[in-house]
C-alpha positions as CSV (number, residue, x, y, z in Angstrom):
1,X,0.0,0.0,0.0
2,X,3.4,2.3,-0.1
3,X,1.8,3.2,-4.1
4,X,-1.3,4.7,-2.7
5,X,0.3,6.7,0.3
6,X,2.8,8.3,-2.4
7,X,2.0,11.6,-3.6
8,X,3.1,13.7,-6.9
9,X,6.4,15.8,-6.5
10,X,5.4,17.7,-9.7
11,X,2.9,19.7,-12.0
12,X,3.6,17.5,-14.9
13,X,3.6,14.3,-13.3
14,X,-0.7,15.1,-13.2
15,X,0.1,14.2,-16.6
16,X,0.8,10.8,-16.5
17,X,-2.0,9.3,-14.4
18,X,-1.0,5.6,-15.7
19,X,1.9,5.9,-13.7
20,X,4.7,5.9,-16.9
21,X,6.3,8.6,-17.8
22,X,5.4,10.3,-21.2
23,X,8.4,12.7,-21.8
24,X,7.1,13.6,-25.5
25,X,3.5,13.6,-25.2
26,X,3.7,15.8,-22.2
27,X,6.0,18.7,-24.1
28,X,3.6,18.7,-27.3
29,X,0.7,19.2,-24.3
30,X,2.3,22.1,-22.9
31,X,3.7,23.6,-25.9
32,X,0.4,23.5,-27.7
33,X,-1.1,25.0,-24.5
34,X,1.5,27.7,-24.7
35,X,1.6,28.7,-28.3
36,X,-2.2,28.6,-28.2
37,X,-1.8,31.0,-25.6
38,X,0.3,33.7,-27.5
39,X,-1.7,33.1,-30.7
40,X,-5.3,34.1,-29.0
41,X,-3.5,37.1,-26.9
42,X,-1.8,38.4,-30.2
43,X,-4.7,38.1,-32.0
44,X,-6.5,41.0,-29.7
45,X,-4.1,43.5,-31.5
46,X,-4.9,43.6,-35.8
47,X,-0.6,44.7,-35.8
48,X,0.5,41.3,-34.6
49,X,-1.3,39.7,-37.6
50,X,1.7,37.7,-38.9
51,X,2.7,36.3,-35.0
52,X,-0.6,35.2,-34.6
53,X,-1.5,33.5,-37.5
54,X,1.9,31.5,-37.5
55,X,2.0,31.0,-34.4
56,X,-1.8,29.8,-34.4
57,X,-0.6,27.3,-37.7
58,X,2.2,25.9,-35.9
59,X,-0.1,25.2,-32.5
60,X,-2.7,23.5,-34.5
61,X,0.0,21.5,-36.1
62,X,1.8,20.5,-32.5
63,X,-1.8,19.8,-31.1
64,X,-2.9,17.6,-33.9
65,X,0.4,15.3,-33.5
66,X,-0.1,15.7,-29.9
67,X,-3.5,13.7,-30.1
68,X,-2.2,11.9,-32.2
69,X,0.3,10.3,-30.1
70,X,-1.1,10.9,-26.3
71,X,-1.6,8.4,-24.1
72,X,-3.6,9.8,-21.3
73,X,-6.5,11.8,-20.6
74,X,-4.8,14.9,-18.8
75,X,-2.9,15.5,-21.8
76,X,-5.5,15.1,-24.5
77,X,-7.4,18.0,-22.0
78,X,-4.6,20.4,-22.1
79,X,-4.6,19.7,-26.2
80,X,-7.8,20.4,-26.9
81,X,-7.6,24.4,-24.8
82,X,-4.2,24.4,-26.5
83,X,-5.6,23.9,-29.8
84,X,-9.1,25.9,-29.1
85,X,-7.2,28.9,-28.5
86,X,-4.4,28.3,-31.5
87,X,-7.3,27.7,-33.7
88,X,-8.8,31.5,-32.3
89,X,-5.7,32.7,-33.0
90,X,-4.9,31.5,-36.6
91,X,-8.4,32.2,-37.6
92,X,-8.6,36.1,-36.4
93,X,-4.8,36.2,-37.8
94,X,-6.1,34.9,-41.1
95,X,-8.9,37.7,-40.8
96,X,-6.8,40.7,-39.5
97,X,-4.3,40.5,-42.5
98,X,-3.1,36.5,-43.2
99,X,-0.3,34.7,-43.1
100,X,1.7,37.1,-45.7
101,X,-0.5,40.1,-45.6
102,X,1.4,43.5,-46.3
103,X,4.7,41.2,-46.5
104,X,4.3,39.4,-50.1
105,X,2.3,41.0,-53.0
């Protein structure tokens, strides 16, 4: 009964409720989450068109392979706000000015 007495030392050991570590599934969680992040707050300002947008792209990208591969519920949680808010981000991106708006052409 020593298992059930033992607590979590860390944050992202939440992650991996089976008990095994899941080095690379647990950095595309919390790298979606974060590029999500800056994608939806960038997207507030019409300036920071080409940062969100890209940044949205790459974070739907990272999510997708990240539910692709994960293994366990916690992280298939933080990828889908990680890609809600990347997908926010790309979207309003796209609308403010694209990914090559004022750049190319």
């Amino acid at each position: 009964m020593a298992q059930a007495a033992r607590t979590q030392r860390n944050l992202l050991a939440l992650l991996n409720s089976d008990g095994q570590s899941h080095p690379v599934e647990n950095t595309l969680a919390v790298v979606t989450l974060v590029l999500g992040a800056i994608a939806a707050l960038s997207a507030f300002s019409p300036g920071l068109h080409l940062v969100s947008s890209w940044v949205g792209l790459i974070g739907i990208g990272t999510g997708l392979w990240g539910q692709y591969i994960s293994s366990t519920t916690a992280e298939r949680f933080l990828l889908i706000i990680g890609l809600g808010a990347a997908g926010v981000g790309f979207y309003l991106g796209l609308a403010h000015g694209g990914l090559f708006g004022g750049v190319v052409g």
